[in-house]
C-alpha positions as CSV (number, residue, x, y, z in Angstrom):
1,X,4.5,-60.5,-39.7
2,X,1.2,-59.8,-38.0
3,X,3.2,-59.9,-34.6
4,X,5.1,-57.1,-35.3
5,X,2.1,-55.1,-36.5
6,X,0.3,-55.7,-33.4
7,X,3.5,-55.1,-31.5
8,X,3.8,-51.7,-33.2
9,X,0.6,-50.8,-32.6
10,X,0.7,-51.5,-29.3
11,X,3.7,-49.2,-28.2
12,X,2.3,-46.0,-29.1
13,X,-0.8,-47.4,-27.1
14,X,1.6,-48.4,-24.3
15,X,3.4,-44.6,-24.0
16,X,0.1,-42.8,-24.1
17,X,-1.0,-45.2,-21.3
18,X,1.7,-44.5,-19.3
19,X,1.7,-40.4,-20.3
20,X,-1.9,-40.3,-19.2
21,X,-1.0,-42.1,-15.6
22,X,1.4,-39.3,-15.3
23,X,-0.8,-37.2,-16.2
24,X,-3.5,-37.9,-13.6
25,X,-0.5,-38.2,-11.0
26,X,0.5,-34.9,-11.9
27,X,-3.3,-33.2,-11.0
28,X,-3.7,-35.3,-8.2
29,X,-0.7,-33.8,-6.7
30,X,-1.1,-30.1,-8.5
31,X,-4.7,-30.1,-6.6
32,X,-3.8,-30.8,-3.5
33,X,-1.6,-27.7,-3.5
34,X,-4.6,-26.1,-4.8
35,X,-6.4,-27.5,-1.7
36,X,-3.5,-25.6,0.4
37,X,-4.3,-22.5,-1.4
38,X,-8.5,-22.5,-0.9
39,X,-7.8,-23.5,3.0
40,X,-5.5,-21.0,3.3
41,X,-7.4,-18.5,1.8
42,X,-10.1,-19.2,3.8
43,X,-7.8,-18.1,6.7
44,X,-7.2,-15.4,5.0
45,X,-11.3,-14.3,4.6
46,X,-11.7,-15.0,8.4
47,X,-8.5,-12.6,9.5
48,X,-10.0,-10.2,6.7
49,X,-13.5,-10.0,8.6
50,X,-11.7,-9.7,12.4
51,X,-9.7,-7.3,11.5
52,X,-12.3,-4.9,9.7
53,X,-14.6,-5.6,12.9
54,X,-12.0,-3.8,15.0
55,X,-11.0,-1.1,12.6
56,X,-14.8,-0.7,12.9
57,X,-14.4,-1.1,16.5
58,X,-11.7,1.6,16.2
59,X,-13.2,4.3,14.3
60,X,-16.7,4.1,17.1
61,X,-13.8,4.6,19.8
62,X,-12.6,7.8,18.1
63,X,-16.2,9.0,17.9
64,X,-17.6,8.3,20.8
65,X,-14.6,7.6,23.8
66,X,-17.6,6.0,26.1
67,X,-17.7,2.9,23.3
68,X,-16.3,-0.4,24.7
69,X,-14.2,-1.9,22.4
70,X,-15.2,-5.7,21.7
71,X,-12.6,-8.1,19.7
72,X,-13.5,-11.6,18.9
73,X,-9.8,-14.2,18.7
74,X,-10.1,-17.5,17.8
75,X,-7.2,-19.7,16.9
76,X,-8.0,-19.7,12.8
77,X,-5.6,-21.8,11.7
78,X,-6.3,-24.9,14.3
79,X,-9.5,-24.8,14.4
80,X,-11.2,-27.2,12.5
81,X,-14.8,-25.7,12.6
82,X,-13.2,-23.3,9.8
83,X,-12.3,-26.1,7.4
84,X,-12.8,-29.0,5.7
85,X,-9.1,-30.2,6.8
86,X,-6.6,-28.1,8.4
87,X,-4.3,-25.9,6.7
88,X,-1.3,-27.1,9.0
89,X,-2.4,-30.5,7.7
90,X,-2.8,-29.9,3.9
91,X,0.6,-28.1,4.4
92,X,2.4,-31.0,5.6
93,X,0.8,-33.4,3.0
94,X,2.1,-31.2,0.3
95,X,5.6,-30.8,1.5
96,X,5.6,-35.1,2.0
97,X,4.4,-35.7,-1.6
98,X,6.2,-37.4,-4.3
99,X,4.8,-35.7,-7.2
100,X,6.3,-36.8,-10.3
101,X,7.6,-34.0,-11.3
102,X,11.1,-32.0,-11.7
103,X,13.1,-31.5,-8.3
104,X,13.4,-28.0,-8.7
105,X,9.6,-27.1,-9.7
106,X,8.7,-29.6,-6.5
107,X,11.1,-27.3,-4.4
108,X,9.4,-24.0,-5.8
109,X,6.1,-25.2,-5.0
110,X,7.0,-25.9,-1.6
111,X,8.9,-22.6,-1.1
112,X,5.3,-20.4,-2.2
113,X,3.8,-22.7,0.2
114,X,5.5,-22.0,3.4
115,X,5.8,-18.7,2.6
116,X,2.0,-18.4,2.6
117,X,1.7,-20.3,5.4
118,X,4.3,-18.2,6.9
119,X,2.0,-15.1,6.5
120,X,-1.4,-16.8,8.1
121,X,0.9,-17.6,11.0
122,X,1.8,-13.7,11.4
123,X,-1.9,-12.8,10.9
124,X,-2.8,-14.9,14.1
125,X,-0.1,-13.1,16.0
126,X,-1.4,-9.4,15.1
127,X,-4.8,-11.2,15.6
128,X,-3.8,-12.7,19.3
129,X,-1.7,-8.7,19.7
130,X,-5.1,-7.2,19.5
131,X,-6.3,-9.4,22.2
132,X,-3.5,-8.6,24.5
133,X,-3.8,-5.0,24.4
134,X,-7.9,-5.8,25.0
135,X,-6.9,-7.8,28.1
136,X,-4.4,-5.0,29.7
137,X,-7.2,-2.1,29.2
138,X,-5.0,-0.4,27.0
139,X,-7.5,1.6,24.4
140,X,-9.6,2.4,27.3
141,X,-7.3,3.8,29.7
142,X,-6.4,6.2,26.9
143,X,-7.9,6.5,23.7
144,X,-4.6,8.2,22.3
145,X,-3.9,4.3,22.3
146,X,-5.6,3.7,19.5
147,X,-2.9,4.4,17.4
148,X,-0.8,1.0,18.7
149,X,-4.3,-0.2,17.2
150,X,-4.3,1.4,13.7
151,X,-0.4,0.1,13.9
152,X,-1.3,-3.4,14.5
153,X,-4.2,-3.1,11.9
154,X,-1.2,-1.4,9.2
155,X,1.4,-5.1,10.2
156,X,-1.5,-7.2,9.5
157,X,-2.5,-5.4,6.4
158,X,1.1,-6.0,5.0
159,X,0.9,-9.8,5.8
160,X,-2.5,-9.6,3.6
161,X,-0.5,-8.2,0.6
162,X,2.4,-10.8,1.0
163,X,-0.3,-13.2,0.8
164,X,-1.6,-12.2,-2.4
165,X,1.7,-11.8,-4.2
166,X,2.6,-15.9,-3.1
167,X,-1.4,-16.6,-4.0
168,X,-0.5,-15.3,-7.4
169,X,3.0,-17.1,-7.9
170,X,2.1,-20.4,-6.7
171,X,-1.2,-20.7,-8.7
172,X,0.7,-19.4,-11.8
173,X,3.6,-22.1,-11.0
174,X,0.6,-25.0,-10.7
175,X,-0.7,-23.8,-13.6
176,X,3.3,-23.9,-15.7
177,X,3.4,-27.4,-14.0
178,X,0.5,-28.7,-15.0
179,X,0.9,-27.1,-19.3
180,X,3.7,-29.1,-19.1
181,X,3.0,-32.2,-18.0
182,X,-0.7,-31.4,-19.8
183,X,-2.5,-34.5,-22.3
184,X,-5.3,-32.5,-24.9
185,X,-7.4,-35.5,-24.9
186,X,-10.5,-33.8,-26.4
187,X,-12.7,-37.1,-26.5
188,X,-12.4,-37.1,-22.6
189,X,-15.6,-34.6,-21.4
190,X,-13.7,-33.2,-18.4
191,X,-10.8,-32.2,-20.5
192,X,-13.2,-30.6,-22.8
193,X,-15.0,-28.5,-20.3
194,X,-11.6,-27.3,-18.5
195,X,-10.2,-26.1,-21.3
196,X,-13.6,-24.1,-22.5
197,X,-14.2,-23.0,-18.6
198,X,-10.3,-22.0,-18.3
199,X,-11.0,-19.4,-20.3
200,X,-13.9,-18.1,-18.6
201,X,-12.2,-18.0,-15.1
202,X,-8.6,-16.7,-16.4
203,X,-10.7,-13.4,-18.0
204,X,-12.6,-13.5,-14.3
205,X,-9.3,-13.1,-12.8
206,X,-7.7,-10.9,-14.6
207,X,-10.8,-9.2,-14.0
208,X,-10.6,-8.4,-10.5
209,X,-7.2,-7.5,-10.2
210,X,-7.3,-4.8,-12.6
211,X,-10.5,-4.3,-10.1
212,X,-8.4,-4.4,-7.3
213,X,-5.7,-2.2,-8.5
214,X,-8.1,0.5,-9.6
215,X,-7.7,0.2,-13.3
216,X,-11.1,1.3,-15.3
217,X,-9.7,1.1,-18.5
218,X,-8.2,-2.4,-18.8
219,X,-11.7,-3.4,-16.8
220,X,-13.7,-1.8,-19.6
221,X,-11.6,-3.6,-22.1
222,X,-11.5,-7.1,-20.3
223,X,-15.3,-7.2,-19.5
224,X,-16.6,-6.7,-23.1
225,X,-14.3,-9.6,-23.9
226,X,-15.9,-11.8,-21.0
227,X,-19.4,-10.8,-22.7
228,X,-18.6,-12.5,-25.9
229,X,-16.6,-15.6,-24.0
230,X,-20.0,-16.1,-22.1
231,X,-22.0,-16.6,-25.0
232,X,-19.0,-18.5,-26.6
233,X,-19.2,-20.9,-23.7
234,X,-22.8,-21.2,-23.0
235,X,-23.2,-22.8,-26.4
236,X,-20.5,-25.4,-25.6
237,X,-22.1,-26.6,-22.9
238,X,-23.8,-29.6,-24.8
239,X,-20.4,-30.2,-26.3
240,X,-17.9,-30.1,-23.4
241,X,-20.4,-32.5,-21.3
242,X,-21.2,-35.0,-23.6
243,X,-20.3,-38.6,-22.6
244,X,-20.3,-37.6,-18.3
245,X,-21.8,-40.5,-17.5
246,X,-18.8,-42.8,-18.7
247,X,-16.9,-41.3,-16.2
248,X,-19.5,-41.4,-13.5
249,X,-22.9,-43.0,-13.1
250,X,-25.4,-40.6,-13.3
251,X,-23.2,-37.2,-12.9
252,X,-24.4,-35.8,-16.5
253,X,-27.3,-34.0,-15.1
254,X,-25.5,-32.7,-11.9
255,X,-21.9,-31.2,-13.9
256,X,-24.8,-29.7,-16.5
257,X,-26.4,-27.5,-13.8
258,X,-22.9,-26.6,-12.0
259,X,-21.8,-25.5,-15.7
260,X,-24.8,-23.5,-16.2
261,X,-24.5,-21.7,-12.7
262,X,-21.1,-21.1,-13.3
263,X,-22.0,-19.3,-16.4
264,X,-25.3,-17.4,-14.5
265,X,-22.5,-16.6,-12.0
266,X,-20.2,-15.0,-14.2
267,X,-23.1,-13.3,-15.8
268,X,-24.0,-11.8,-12.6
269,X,-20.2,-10.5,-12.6
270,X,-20.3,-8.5,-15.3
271,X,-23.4,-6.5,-13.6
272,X,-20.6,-5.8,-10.3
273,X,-18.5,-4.8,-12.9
274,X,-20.6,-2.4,-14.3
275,X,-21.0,-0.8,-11.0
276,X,-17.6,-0.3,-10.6
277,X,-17.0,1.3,-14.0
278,X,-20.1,3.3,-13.9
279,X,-18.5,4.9,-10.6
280,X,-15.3,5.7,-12.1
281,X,-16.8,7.1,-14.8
282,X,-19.2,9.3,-12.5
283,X,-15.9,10.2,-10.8
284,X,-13.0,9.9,-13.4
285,X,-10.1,12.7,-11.4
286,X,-10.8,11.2,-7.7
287,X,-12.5,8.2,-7.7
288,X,-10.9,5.8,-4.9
289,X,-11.9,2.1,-4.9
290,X,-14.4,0.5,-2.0
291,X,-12.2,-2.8,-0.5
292,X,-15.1,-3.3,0.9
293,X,-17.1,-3.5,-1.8
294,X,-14.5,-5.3,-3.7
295,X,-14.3,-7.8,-1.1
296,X,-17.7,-8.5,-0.6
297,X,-19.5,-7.8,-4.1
298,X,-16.6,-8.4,-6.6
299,X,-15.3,-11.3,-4.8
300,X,-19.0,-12.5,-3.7
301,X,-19.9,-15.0,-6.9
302,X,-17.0,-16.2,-7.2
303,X,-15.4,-17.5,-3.5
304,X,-18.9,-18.1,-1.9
305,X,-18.9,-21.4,0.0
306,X,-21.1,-23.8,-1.3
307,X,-22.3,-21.7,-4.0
308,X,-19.3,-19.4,-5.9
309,X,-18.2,-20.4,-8.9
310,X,-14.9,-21.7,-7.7
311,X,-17.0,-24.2,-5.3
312,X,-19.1,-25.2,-8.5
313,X,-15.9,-26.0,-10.7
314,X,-14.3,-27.8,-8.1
315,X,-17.4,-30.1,-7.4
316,X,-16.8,-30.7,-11.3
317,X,-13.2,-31.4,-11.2
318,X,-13.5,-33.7,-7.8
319,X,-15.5,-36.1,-9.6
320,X,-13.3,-36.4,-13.2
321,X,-11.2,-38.4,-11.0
322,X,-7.9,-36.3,-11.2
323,X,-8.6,-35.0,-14.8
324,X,-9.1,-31.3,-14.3
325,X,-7.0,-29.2,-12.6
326,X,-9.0,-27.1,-9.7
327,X,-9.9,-23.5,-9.1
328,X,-8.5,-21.4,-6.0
329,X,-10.7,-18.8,-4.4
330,X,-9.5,-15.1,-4.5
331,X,-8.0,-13.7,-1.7
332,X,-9.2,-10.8,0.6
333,X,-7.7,-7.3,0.3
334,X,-7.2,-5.7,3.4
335,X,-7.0,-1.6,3.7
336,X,-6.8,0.1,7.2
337,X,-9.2,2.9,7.2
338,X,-8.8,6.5,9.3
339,X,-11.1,8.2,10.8
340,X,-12.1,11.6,9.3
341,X,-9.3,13.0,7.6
342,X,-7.9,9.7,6.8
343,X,-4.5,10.8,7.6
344,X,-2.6,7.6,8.4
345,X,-0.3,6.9,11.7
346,X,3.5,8.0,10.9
347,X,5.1,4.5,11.7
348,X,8.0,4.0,13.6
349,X,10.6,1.1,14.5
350,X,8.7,-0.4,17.2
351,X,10.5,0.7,21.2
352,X,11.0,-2.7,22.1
353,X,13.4,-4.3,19.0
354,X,16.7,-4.6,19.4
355,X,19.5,-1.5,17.9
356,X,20.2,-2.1,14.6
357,X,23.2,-1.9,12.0
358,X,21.9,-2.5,8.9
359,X,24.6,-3.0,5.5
360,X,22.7,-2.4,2.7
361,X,24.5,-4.4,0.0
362,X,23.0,-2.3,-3.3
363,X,23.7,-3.7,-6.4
364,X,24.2,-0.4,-8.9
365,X,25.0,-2.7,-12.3
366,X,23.1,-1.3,-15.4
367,X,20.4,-4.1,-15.3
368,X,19.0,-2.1,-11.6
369,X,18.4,1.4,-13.7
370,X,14.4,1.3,-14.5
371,X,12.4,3.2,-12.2
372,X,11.2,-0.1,-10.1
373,X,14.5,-1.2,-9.1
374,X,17.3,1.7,-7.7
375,X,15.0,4.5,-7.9
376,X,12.6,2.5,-6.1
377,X,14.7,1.4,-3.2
378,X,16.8,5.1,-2.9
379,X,12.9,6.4,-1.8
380,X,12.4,3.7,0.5
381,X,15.5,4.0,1.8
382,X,14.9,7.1,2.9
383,X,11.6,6.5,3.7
384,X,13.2,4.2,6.1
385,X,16.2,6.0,8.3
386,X,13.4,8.9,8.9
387,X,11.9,5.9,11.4
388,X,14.9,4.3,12.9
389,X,15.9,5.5,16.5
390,X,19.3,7.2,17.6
391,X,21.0,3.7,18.5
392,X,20.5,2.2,15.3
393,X,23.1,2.4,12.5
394,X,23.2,2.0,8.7
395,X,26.0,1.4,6.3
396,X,26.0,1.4,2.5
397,X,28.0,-0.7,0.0
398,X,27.5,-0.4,-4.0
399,X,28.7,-3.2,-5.8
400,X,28.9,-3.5,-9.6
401,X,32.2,-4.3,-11.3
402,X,34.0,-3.0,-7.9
403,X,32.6,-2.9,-4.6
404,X,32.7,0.5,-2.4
405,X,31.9,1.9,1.1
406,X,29.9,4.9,-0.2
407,X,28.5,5.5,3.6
408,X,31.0,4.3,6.3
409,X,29.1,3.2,9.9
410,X,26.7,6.6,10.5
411,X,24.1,6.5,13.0
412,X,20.8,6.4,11.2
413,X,19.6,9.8,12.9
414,X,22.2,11.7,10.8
415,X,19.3,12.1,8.0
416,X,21.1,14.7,5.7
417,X,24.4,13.2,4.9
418,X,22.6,9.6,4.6
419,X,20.2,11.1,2.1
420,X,22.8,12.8,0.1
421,X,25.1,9.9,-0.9
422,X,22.0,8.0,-1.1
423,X,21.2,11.1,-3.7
424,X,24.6,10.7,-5.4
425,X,24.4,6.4,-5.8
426,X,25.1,5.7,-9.9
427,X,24.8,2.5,-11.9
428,X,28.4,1.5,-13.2
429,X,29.3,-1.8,-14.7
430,X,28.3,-5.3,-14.8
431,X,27.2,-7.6,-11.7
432,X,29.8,-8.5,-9.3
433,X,28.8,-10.1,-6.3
434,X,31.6,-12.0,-3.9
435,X,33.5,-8.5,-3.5
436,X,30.7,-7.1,-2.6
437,X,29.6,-9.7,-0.1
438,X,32.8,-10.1,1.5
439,X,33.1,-6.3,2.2
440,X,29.6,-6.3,4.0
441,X,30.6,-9.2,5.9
442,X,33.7,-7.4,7.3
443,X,32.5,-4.0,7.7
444,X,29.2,-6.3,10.0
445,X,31.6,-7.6,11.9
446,X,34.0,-4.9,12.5
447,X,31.0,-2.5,13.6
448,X,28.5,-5.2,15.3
449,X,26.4,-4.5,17.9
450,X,25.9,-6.7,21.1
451,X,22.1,-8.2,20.8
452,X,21.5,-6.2,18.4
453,X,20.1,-7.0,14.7
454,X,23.3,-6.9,12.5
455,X,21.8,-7.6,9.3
456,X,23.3,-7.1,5.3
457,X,20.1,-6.3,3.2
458,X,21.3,-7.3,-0.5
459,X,19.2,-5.1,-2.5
460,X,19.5,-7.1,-6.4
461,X,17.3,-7.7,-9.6
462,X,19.3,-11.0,-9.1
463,X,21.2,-10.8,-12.6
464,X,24.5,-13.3,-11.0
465,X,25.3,-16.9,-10.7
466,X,25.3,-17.9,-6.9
467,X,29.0,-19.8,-6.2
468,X,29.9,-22.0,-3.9
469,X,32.1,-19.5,-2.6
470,X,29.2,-17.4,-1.9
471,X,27.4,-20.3,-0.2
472,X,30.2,-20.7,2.2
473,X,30.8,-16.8,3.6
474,X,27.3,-16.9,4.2
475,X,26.8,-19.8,6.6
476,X,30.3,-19.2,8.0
477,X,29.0,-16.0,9.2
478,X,25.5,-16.5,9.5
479,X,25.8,-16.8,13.6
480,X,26.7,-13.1,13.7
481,X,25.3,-11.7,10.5
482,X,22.2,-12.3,9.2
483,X,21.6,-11.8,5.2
484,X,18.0,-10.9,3.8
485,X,17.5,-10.1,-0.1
486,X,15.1,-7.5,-1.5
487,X,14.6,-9.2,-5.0
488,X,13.6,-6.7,-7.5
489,X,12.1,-8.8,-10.7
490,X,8.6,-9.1,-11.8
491,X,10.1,-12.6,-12.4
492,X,10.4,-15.4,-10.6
493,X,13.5,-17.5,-12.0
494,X,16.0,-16.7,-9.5
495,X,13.9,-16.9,-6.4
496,X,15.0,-20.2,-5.4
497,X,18.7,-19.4,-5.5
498,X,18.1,-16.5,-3.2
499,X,16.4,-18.3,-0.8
500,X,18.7,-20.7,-0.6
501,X,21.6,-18.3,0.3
502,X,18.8,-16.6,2.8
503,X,18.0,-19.3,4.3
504,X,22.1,-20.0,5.1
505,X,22.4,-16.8,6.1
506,X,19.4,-16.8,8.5
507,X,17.7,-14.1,6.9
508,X,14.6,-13.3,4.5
509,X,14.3,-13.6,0.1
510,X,11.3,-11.0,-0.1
511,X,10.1,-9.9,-3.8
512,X,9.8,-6.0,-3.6
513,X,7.4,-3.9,-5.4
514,X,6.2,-0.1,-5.2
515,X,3.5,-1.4,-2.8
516,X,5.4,-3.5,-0.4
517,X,8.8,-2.5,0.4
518,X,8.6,0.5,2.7
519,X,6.7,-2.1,5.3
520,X,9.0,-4.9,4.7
521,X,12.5,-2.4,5.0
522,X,11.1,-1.5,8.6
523,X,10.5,-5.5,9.4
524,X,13.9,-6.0,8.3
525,X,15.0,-3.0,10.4
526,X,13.4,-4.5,13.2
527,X,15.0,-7.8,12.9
528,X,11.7,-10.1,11.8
């Protein structure tokens, strides 16, 4: 009888034993995309400082056309002086990585992963574009060539915003990961202090985006909360560290004082954030947010090397031994500025990229109709065919319950009778989209240009099952055709479907938003 008992007892010991080594695997894998994410960011800071040197370097140009401009390109992402490890390297550790988790949250987390890697890649080009143009003499010979500058400067700004948007998703997806696969084991002291210093930094972050999207009101609200969560946390402190030492010899002392400067940091937060509010408030009708003081004041305490908050919780976390999950730094937000009147540089398709005929595959099914979605894209649309060139062509195809030509092949110069049946595109039926695919595909053949960038741009909140069927015309035709996806969802559930069918049609899955999607219709134009 007593064998049993112990037997019986011992089970429940045996699962948690084996939960909590999954457990720990899970972080230690988690982190090291979370080491991906602070290395990449770091790339991001040191592209974030070049290029506001030579907007800088820019705007003394316009003022004074005797001013040599000066540009300093260094190879960011190889060059170790920059990092602890390499970005390239962290990259390819997370992609090899046998994380004990679901195949399809693994594939998601790689996806975020290369696509931010993806962007720091096109920031070195616009970064080694500047240097080219430096070389050749060309803002010298002619200062009205600054404005292949300011266009450089507007690219590399897009990639910055990209950057945030996969920032966002993949620590949110870490974060889903790691709830799931989560053990509350409140006797353990780490576990105790992430989940009272979680708190703390979620409010921080929420914090500066409502910062960074100019949003006094929800600041206001937010930061009295943080007030009250400081003084909340400061008197768990005792609690949350109690019993260090277990875990390592001597470290009780040490994690106390990187708690308490992560508290004197946030502190010093809320007096930034009572700058900013104090300004809007000063000017409520036309008050326009400083980056730069966002980037360099907001963002300060918190991604400081050595000394930020994120530094002092990772220090913390590195030494539970994979018990905590880490802390990414914040990225950079990059804004071109003009020189007096501020009035931008029209952009147009660049000279040099091929023609284009673009198919813009629209789906017009009921779930497209809130103003983010077809309203959104009918503007940008627009927006777009007032920059393409007289060799470039556009056709457009609604799909719903039936699919429809509702522009035949026009030349994209033909601005009028483009914008009117864009005017006159309605929302009909439910989701449809084979019909619609194999119509595109057609009409791209039937009217492709030689060398040129024949492209169908699926335009979808991505409401529809992807078939096999669908798999299949895509990579048959993907040789000729390329096929890029403007996804329109605050959500991210159908993202890796769409990048699958993307990536067999050669093309791009982008997530589009008010912000982004004029700049990334002209990459698309331009065949990138």
């Amino acid at each position: 009888m007593k064998k049993f008992i112990i037997l019986f007892l011992f089970i429940p010991y045996l699962a948690f034993s084996q939960d909590f080594t999954t457990h720990k695997a899970v972080v230690s894998g988690l982190n090291k995309y979370l080491d991906f994410i602070q290395s990449t960011t770091q790339a991001e800071y040191i592209f974030y400082n070049n290029f506001t040197n030579f907007n800088n370097e820019l705007l003394l140009k316009q003022q004074n056309p005797n001013h040599k401009i000066t540009y300093s390109n260094k190879n960011v992402i190889n060059n170790d002086f920059y990092y602890e490890k390499l970005p390239t390297e962290i990259f390819k550790e997370c992609l090899d990585s046998n994380l004990p988790i679901a195949k399809n949250e693994k594939k998601k987390l790689d996806i975020l992963s290369s696509s931010m890697m993806k962007n720091i890649e096109n920031m070195q080009v616009y970064s080694d574009s500047i240097q080219i143009f430096l070389y050749n003499d060309v803002f010298e010979s002619d200062t009205a060539n600054l404005k292949i500058g300011y266009r450089i400067l507007e690219g590399a700004k897009f990639e910055f915003y990209n950057f945030y948007l996969d920032w966002y998703n993949l620590r949110q997806e870490t974060n889903n990961i790691y709830k799931k696969y989560e053990i509350v084991d409140m006797n353990n002291p780490y576990i105790r202090t992430e989940k009272t210093l979680d708190t703390l930094f979620d409010m921080i972050y929420k914090i500066a985006d409502k910062i960074r999207t100019n949003n006094p009101q929800k600041v206001e609200e937010l930061s009295a909360k943080l007030e009250q969560q400081i003084d909340i946390t400061a008197e768990k402190a005792d609690y949350c560290l109690n019993g260090v030492d277990l875990y390592e010899k001597n470290s009780s002392h040490i994690a106390k004082k990187r708690f308490n400067n992560i508290l004197s940091d946030t502190k010093s937060q809320l007096e930034n954030i009572s700058i900013f509010l104090e300004k809007s408030r000063v000017e409520p009708t036309n008050y326009i947010l400083s980056y730069r003081f966002y980037n360099e004041v907001i963002l300060d305490k918190f991604n400081k090397s050595g000394a930020g908050m994120v530094y002092e919780f990772n220090k913390i976390a590195q030494n539970s031994s994979n018990f905590m999950l880490k802390k990414p730094q914040m990225p950079q937000t990059f804004i071109v500025e003009y020189f007096s009147d501020k009035t931008e540089v029209k952009k147009v398709m660049s000279w040099n990229a091929p023609p284009a005929n673009l198919i813009f595959l629209i789906d017009v099914s009921y779930s497209m109709k809130t103003s983010e979605k077809l309203p959104l894209l009918k503007k940008a649309i627009k927006n777009l065919i007032s920059q393409m060139r007289e060799n470039d062509y556009i056709t457009i195809i609604s799909y719903a319950t039936k699919s429809k030509i509702v522009l035949p092949t026009t030349r994209a110069v033909e601005i009028k009778s483009i914008e009117k049946i864009i005017d006159n595109l309605a929302l009909a039926g439910e989701t449809k989209l084979f019909s619609g695919l194999k119509l595109a595909y057609k009409t791209a053949q039937k009217n492709q240009i030689p060398n040129g960038t024949n492209k169908i741009i699926l335009a979808t909140d991505g409401n529809f099952k992807i078939t096999r069927k669908m798999n299949k015309i895509v990579k048959q035709n993907s040789s000729k055709v390329q096929l890029s996806i403007l996804y329109f969802n605050k959500y991210t559930n159908s993202l890796d479907n769409l990048s699958t069918l993307t990536r067999l049609g050669n093309g791009n899955c982008r997530q589009v938003s008010a912000e982004n999607i004029k700049n990334i219709l002209l990459i698309e134009a331009e065949g990138k």
